[in-house]
N, C-alpha and C positions, 0 to 999 in steps of 0.2 A: 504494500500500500504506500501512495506517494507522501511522503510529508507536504502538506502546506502551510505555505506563505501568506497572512492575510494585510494586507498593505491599505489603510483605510484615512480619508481625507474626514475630520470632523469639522465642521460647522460652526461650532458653540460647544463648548469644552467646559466641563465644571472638572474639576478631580483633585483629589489627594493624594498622595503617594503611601505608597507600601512597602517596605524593605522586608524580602523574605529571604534566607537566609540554609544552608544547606553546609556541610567541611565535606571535606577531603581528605585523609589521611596519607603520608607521602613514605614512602621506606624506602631504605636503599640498603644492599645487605652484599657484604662480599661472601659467596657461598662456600670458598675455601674448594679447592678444585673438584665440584661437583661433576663425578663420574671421568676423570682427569688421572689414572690411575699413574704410578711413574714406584721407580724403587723405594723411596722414602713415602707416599702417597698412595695405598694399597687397601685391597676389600678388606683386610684385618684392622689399622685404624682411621679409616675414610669411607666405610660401606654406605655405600649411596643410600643403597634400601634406610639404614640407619637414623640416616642427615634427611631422607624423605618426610620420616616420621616424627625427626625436628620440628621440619619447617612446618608441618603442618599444625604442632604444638605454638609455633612461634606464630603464626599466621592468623590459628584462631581466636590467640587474644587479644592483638593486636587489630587486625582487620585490617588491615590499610586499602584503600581504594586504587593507590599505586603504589610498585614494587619495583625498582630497578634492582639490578642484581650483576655481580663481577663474577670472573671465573668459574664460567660453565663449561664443561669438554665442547670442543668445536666440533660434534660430530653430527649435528644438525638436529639430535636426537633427544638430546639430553633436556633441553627447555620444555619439550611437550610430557619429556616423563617427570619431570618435578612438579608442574603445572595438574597434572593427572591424580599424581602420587603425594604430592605433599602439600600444595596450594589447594585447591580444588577437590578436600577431604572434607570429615566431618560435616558433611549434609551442606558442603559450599558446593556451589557449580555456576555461581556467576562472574569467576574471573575467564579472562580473556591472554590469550600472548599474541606479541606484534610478531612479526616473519623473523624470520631466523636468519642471520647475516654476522659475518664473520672472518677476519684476515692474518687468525691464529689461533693454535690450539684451545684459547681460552677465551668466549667470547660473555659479549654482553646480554642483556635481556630487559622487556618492561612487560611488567604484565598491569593488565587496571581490571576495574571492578565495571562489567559489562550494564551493569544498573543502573552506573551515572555517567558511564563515558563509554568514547565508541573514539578509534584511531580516526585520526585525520590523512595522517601521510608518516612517510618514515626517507628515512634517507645517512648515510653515512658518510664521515670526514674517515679517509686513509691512507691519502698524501699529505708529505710538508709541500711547502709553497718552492719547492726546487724540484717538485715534481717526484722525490723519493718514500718508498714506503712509512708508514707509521709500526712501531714495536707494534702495535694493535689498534685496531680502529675503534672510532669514536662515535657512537650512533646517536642519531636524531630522529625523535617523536615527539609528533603534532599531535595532540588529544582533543576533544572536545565536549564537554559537559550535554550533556543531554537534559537537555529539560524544553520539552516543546513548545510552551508560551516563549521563550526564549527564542526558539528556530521560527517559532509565529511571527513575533516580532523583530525579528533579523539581528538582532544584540547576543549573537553566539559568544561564549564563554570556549578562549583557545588556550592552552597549553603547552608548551615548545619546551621538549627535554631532553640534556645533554648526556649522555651515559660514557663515563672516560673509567678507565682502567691504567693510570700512568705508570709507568717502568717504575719498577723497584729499584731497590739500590741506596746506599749512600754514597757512592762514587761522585768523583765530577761529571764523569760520562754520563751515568745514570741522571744526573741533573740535566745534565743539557740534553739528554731524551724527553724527558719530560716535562722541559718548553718548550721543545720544537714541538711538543703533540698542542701545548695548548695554545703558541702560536699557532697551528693551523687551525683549531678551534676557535679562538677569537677571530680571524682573518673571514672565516664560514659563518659566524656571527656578524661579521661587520656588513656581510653581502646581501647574507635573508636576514635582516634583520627586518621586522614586522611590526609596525605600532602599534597591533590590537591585538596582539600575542603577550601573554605572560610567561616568562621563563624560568626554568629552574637547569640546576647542573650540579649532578649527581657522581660520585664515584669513589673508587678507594685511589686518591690521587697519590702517596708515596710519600709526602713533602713532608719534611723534617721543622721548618719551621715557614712563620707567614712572611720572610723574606726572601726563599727560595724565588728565582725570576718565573717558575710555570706558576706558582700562586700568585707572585705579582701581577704578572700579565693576567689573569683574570682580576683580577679587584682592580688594576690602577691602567686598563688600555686606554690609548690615545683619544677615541669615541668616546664619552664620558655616559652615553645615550645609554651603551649596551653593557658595561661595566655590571659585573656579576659583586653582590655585597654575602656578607656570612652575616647570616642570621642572630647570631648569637655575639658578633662582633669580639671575639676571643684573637687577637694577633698575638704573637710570639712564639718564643723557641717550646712548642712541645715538648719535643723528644726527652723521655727520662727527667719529666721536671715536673714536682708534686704539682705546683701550685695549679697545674694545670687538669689533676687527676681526674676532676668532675665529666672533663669531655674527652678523655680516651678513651679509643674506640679498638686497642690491640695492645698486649695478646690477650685473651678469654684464661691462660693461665700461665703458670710457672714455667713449665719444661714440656716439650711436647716433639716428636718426629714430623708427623705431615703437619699439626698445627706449630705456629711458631711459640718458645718459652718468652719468658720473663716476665710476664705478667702486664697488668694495663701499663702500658707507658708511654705510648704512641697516639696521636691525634691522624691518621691515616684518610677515615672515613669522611667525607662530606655532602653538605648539601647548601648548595650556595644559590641563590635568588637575584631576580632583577629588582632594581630599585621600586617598578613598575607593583610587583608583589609586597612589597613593606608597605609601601603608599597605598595599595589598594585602588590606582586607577584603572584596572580594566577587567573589574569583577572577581578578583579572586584575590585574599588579603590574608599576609600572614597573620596568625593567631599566637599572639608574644608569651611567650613563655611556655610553647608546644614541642620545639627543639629538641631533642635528648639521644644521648646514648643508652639505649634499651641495655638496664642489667647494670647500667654504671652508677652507684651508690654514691661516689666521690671517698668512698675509703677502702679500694683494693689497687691503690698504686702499686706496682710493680708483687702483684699479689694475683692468685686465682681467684674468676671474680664469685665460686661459691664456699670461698673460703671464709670459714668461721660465718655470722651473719649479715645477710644481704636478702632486704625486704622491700626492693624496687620491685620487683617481680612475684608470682607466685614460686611455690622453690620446681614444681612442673616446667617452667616457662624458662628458668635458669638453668636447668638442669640441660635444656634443649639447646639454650643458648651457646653453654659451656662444650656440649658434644659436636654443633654442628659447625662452628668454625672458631679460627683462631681472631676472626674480625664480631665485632657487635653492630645490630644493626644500627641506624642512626633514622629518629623520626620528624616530621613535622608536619603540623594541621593549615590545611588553606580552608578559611570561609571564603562561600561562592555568598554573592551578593546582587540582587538587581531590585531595578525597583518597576512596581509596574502603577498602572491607572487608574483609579475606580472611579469611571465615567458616568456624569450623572444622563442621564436619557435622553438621548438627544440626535438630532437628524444626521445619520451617514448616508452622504450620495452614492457612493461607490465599492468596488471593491474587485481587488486584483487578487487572484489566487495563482500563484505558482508553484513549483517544488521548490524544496530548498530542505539540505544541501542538495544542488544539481552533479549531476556525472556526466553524461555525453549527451545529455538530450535536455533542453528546458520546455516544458510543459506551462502555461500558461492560458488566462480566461479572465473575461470579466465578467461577474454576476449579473452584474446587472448592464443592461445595453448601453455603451460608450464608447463615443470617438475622440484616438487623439492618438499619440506616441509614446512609446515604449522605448529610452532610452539606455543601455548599460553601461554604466562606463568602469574603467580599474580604477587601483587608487591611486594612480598618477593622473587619471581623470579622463586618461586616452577613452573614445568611445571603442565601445567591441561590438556592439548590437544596436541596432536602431529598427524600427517595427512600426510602420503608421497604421492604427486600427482604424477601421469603418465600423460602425456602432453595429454588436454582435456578441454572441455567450458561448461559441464556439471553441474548442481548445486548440490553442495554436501549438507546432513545435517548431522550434529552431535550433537545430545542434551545436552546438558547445564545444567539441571534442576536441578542439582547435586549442580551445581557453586553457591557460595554463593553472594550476591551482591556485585556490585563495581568496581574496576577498574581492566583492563585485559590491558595484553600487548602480539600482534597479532605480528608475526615476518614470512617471508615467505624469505625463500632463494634459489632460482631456481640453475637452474644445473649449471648455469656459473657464478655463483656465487655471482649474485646482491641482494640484502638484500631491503624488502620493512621491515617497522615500523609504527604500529601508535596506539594508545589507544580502548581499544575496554570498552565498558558500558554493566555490565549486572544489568538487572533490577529486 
């Protein structure tokens, strides 16, 4: 069944406003080489079967509506069996995963919760800007809120998520790996970047402290526009430094073969936002003080984090934590926000019904009998469509497949001159 679009000129307007209001729950979780098997890395302490029955402990208390996730075996197979086996357990069956894509043994993943969101697009960075490989590529998904007074009214709630896995290492090399990833990251930001997109950028990035140049270059790029912020605004040297203990996110314990020893001492894990998400201008707004490292207490610095007492968690939820990797996961709550009408009674002349989101074919009608034009334009304002109607209730089509994704602006101005507006989505 098509979604419509209802695009309506009022008259005489009486209204009050509405703020209604819905979260989002955000995870990003390094899964520790799920189904990545190697000498040190084996079904005796890394059985997938095992770390399945984790995540699904970890999953159901949690809930998160998105999931990015690090190091999963590249074998195309492993994302639909975690998703099957451990996500989409215990009477869930409305998560989703994006397509499977990957330029190393160990790839990335997003899954969302198919009840409030549905992918928009996806797409990956895996060159530097000299045109050579990336240690692992960095993927990109476009999500979009589902809420259909919203799709009604063409005010789509978007989503743009970065999923990085940066080179390990404390080397200098190891460093300068891990700005050339996020130099070609910002550089792929600076090109789509999108003014009615909210963005986040997710991963187990590597960096030892907030002056490493790949952290830099995200928080302090040239663009000031697309500049990624932390949430929590925590700068300095993590590595192996109490004062920091509240937000490490590695290791889960002391001594370990596939997982790494020494206990929390690392700030690894992150989740960094456009200023666009603090602010709350384009419908989706951080929720302050929803940030955390799931399981991190702030008192098992360089300790295992189920040693002696730790009641962040149920001791179920820790226990999961502690088996299923050496990384914690890291959470944060988005409220979605809009505001809608409550119109008091009063005369509409018209009405434009379309799809929306469109795909290769737009679908169009006026209800009620009207002559005038139908114009589209992009958001550079170039026209892509133009449609003179002769007064009629007939469904028009005109294909698309031409149009590149993204956002569209639908404008209709009948013979007497009233002007309908509203966003149109091609997908």
């Amino acid at each position: 069944m098509r979604k419509t679009l209802i695009l309506s000129m009022l008259i005489t307007i009486s209204a009050a406003a509405q703020t209604l209001t819905d979260t989002l729950t955000f995870m990003h979780y390094n899964v520790l080489n799920y189904r990545n098997y190697s000498t040190y890395c084996t079904t005796s302490n890394n059985n997938h079967a095992t770390k399945e029955s984790h995540m699904n402990t970890i999953v159901g208390y949690l809930l998160p509506d998105i999931i990015t996730v690090n190091e999963m075996a590249g074998d195309g197979i492993s994302p639909t069996r975690l998703l099957d086996n451990g996500i989409n357990q215990g009477g869930r069956k409305f998560y989703k995963q994006c397509a499977y894509s990957a330029n190393s043994n160990l790839c990335n993943m997003l899954y969302y919760n198919e009840n409030k969101l549905s992918l928009h697009k996806q797409d990956k960075i895996d060159r530097a800007s000299n045109g050579t490989f990336l240690v692992r590529q960095i993927d990109v998904y476009t999500l979009y809120y589902r809420d259909q007074s919203q799709l009604e009214q063409g005010d789509t709630t978007f989503l743009t998520v970065y999923v990085a896995h940066l080179k390990a290492g404390n080397t200098a090399a190891d460093a300068t790996e891990r700005a050339t990833m996020t130099t070609a990251l910002m550089a792929y930001h600076n090109e789509h970047y999108n003014a009615n997109h909210t963005y986040l950028m997710s991963g187990d990035f590597n960096v030892y402290t907030s002056n490493e140049q790949a952290f830099v270059k995200l928080l302090a790029d040239a663009n000031t526009a697309i500049r990624f912020k932390d949430p929590i605004n925590k700068p300095g040297a993590w590595n192996n430094t109490g004062a920091y203990a509240s937000i490490h996110t590695q290791s889960t314990r002391v001594t370990g073969s596939c997982h790494s020893g020494g206990g929390l001492d690392d700030r690894f894990d992150f989740i960094l936002c456009g200023q666009e998400l603090l602010s709350n201008t384009r419908g989706l707004g951080y929720v302050n003080g929803s940030y955390k490292a799931v399981g991190n207490d702030g008192n098992h610095f360089n300790a295992d984090i189920n040693a002696g007492s730790n009641s962040t968690v149920p001791s179920n939820v820790l226990a999961a934590l502690y088996g299923m990797s050496d990384h914690l996961p890291v959470i944060l709550k988005m409220g979605i926000t809009r505001t809608t009408l409550t119109v008091a009674e009063k005369h509409i002349d018209n009405y434009l019904i379309l799809n929306n989101p469109v795909s290769n074919q737009l679908f169009w009608k006026m209800q009620i009998p009207q002559s005038g034009t139908l114009t589209i334009t992009d958001i550079q304002g170039k026209e892509v469509l133009v449609y003179n109607l002769t007064a009629g209730t007939e469904w028009i089509t005109n294909d698309v497949s031409t149009w590149e994704s993204g956002t569209y602006y639908a404008h209709f101005i009948a013979q007497n001159g009233e002007v309908l507006r509203r966003k149109l989505i091609k997908i």
